[in-house]
SEDOLUM-627424 format. One record per residue (C-alpha): residue number from 1; z negated, x, y. Coordinates in nm, 3 decimals, always signed. Layout:
// residues N
  num       up     east    north
  NUM        Z        X        Y
...
// end
This chain:
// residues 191
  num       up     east    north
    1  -13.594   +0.537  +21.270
    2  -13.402   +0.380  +21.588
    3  -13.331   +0.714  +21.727
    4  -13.240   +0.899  +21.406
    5  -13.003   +0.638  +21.359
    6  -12.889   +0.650  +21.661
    7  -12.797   +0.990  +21.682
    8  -12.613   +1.016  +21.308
    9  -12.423   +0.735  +21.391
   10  -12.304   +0.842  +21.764
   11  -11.962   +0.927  +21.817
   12  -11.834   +1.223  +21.895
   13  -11.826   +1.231  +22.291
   14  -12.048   +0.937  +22.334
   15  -12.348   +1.021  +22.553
   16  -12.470   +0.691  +22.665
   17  -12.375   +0.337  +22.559
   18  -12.574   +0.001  +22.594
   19  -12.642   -0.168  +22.275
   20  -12.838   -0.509  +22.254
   21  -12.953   -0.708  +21.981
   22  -13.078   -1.019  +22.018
   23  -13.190   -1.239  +21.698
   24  -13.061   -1.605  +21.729
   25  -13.337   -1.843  +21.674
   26  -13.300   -1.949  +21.268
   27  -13.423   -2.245  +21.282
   28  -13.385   -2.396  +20.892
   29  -13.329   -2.743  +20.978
   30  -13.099   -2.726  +21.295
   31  -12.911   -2.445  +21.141
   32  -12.791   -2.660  +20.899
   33  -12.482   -2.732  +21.088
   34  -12.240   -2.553  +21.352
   35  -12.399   -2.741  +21.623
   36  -12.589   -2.457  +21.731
   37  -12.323   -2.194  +21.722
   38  -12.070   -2.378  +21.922
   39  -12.378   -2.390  +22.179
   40  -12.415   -2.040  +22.177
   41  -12.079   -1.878  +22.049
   42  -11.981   -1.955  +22.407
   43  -12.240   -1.767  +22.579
   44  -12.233   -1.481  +22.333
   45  -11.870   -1.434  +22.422
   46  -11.935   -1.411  +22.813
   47  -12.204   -1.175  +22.773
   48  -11.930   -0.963  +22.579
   49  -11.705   -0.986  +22.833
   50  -11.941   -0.915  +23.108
   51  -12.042   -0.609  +22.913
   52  -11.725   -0.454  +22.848
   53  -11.638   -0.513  +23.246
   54  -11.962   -0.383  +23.326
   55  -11.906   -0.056  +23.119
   56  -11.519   -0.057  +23.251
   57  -11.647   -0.019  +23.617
   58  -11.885   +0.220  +23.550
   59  -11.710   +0.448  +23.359
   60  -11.400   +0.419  +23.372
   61  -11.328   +0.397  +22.967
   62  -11.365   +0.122  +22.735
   63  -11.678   +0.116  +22.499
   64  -11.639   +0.069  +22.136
   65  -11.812   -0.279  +22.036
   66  -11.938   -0.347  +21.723
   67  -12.113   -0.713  +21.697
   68  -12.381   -0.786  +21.421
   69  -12.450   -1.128  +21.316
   70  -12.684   -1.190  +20.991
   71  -12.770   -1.527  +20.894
   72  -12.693   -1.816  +21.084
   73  -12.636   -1.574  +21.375
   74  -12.328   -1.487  +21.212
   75  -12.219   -1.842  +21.286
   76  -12.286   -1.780  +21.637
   77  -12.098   -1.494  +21.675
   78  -11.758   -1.704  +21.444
   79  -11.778   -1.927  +21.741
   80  -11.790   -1.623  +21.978
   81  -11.458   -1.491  +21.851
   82  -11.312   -1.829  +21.857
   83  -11.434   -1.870  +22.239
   84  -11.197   -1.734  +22.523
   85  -10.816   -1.726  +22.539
   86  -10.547   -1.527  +22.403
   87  -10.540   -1.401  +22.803
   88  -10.888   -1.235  +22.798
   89  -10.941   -0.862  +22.716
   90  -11.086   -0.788  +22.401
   91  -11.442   -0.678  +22.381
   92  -11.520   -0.651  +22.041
   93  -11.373   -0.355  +21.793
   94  -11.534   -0.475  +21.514
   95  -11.746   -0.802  +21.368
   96  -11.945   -0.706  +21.075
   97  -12.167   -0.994  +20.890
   98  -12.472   -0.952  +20.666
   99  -12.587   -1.252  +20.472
  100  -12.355   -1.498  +20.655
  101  -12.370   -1.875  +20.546
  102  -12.005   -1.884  +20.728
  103  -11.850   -1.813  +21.032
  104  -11.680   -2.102  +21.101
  105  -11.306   -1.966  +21.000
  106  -11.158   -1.920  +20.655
  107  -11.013   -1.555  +20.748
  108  -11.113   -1.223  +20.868
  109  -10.738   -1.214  +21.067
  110  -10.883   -1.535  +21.300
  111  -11.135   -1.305  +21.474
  112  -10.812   -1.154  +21.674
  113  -10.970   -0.738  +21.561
  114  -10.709   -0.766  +21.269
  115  -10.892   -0.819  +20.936
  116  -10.918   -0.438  +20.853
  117  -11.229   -0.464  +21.162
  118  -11.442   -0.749  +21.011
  119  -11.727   -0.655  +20.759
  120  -11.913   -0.851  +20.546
  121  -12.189   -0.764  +20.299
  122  -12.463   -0.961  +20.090
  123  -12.755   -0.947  +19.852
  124  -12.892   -1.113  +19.535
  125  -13.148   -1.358  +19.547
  126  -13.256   -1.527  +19.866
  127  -12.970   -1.435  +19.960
  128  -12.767   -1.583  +19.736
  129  -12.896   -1.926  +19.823
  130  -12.851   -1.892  +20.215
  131  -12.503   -1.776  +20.161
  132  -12.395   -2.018  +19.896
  133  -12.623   -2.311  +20.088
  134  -12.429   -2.236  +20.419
  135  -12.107   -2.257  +20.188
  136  -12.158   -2.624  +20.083
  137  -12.262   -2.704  +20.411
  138  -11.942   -2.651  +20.580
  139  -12.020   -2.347  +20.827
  140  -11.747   -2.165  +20.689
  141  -11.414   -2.291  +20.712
  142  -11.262   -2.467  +20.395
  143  -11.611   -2.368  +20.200
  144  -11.487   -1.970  +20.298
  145  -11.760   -1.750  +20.380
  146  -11.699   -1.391  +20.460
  147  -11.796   -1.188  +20.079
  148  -11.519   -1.377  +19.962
  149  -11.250   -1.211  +19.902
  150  -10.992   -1.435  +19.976
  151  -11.157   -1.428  +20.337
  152  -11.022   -1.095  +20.375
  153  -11.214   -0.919  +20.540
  154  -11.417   -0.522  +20.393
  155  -11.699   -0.601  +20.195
  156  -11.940   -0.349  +20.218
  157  -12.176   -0.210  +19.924
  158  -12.521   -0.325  +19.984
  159  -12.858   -0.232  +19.812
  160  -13.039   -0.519  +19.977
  161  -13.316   -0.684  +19.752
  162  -13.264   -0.995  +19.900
  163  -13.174   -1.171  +20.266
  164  -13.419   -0.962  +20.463
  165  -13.317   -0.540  +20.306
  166  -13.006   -0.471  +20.502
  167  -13.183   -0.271  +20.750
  168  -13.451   -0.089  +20.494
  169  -13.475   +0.279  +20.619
  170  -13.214   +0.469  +20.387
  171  -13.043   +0.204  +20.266
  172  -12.640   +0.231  +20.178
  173  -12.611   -0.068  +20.360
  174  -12.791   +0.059  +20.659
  175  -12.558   +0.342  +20.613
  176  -12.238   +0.147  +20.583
  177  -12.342   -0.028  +20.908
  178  -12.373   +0.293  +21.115
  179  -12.102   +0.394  +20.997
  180  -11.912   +0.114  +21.122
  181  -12.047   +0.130  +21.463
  182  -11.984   +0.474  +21.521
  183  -11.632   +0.363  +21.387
  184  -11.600   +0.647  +21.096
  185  -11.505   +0.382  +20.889
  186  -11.389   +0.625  +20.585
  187  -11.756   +0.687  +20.584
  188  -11.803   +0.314  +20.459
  189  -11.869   +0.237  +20.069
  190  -11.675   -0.111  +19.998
  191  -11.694   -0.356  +19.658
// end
């Protein structure tokens, strides 16, 4: 499935790019609180820097960067965006969020993309309760998470069963998230 997905979602004139995904530990009790994320926002954010210099210097072009968080790891990458200065070179195009309990800002416009690059979607159930549970817990700014609307941001159309489906093989919301990372975003279904 990797490489069929890979190769729909490739844009045109891409040959090679480097794309990593790394799970942040979700550790229930810990993750209860933005502790963690302001740990690792941090270090997220340099290895997106160090990436998008990396791929500067070897190619000569910029690389279009979409970063995934789902779960708490969305909170990690809310304290990414907030990491840096206004003087650093942006190396994210787009933040997209799937079953985020909050990413520690109250608006799509604070992750510096402009609002029309940050995408959100959830799911019933399960994933109700992390989302809403994160919520009253204060990981999103001013009880914002990013489905609402007021946040701002696209929310995507998702067929997700629960926390776990937004990757099920021929989903719409695997499909809406390929699409966004090959950046045809009029291929994207929103709410």
């Amino acid at each position: 499935m990797g490489g069929e997905l890979q190769a729909r979602s490739r844009p045109e004139g891409v040959h090679d790019h480097l794309a990593r995904l790394r799970r942040f530990g979700q550790h229930r009790f810990r993750a209860s609180s933005g502790s963690r994320a302001e740990e690792g926002g941090p270090r997220l954010y340099d290895f997106l820097q160090g990436s998008r210099a990396a791929h500067e210097e070897a190619t000569g072009t910029t690389a279009h960067t979409t970063v995934l968080g789902h779960s708490y790891g969305s909170t990690v990458v809310g304290a990414s965006a907030q990491s840096g200065s206004w003087q650093d070179p942006e190396a994210v195009d787009d933040y997209m969020f799937a079953g985020s309990p909050g990413v520690q800002a109250d608006h799509a416009a604070d992750f510096g993309v402009g609002a029309n690059h940050v995408w959100a979607m959830g799911g019933p159930g399960d994933d109700q309760l992390v989302r809403q549970g994160g919520r009253l817990m204060g990981l999103g700014d001013n009880l914002t998470i990013p489905t609402d609307e007021s946040f701002g941001g696209n929310v995507m159309k998702s067929d997700s069963d629960g926390h776990s489906g937004f990757w099920d093989e021929g989903s719409e919301s695997l499909r809406n998230q390929a699409a966004v990372i090959a950046g045809k975003y009029h291929r994207v279904e929103l709410e």
